[in-house]
N, C-alpha and C positions, 0 to 999 in steps of 0.2 A: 790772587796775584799769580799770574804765568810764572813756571818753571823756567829753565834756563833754555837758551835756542836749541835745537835737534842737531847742531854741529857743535856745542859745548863736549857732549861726553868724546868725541871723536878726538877730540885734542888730548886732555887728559888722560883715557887709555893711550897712548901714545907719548906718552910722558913730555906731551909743549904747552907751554903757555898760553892762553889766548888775550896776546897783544894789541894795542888799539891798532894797527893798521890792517893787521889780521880782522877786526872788528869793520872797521870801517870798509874794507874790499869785499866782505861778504854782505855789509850790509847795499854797498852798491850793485854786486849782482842779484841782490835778492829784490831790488825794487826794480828792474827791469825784464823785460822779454828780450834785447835783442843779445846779439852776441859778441861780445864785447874783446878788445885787444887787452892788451898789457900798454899799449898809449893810449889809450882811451878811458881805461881805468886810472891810470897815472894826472893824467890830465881832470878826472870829477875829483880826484884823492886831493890833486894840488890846490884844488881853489877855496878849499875849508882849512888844509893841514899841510901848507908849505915845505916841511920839514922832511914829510917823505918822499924820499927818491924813487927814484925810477926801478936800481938794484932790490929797495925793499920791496916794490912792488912786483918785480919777477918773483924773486924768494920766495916772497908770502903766496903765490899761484903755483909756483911749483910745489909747495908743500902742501897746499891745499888739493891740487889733481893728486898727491900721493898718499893723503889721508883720506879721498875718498869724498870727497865736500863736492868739488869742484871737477867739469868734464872741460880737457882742453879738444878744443879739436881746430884741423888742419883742411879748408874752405878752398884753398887752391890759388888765395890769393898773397902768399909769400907772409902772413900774418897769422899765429896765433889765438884762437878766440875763445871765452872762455865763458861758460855758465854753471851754474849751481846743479848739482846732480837732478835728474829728472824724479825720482823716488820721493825729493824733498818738496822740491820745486812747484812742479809738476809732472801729470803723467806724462809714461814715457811717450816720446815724439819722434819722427824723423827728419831729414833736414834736407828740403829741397832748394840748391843751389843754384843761381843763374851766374853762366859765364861770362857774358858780358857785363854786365851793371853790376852783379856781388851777390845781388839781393838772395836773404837767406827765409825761409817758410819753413817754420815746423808744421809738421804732418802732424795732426794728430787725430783726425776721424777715421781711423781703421773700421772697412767693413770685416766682416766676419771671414769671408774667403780670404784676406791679409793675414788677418790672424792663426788663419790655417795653416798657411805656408810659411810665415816664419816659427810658430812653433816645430814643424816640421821638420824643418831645416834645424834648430837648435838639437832638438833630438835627435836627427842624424847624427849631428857634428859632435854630438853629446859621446854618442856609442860608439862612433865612428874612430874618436880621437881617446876615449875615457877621460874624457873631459869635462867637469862641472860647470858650465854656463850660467852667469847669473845675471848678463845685462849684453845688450849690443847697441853699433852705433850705423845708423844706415845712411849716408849720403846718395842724393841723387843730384846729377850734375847735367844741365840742358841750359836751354833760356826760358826766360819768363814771360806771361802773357803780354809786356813793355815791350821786352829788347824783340822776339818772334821778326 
């Protein structure tokens, strides 16, 4: 019998409960890839569990980017978006952005010269700042091979 899910202890240390809505919004970003709003979420939430609002559903995503569950990130299109940590998830990715259309692509085939230069760059920024770096978030923002 499976243990409890890898964002159970996170709540606990942190002295919260784990709520069914809390339940239900990670179990909806955990069955998808794409990158999901706080209406969007609101809207798969509603159509099982009428009961929760919209409010809970900010709540619950803000608490969840502040426990460390959940990355929110900001795509340039006035929206909020939000997915499950990449550690968890999956490996880490980067997010290439089309201005026109939205469309979002994580990057995830890093050649080995990638991986040089952002190591690189952390360890800079690491000595540079005496700063412990433990995760980054990269956007690239163009059109895509559609909108071109």
């Amino acid at each position: 019998m499976p243990g409890p899910p890898w964002w159970y202890g996170k709540f606990q240390n942190a002295g919260h409960r784990v709520t069914l809505p809390r339940q239900i919004i990670l179990g909806i970003l955990s069955r998808t890839s794409k990158h999901l709003s706080a209406e969007e979420i609101y809207l798969s939430v509603h159509r099982t569990y009428p009961a929760v609002g919209l409010t809970t559903i900010y709540r619950t995503l803000q608490l969840l980017v502040h426990l460390g569950i959940v990355f929110k990130f900001d795509f340039g299109d006035g929206r909020s978006r939000y997915e499950l940590t990449a550690s968890q998830k999956q490996k880490h990715h980067h997010h290439l952005i089309c201005r026109r259309c939205g469309r979002v692509i994580d990057y995830t085939d890093f050649i080995e010269e990638e991986r040089e230069v952002f190591n690189k760059v952390e360890k800079i920024l690491s000595q540079k700042y005496n700063f412990k770096i433990n995760n980054h978030q990269v956007h690239f923002y163009g059109l895509c091979d559609k909108c071109q």
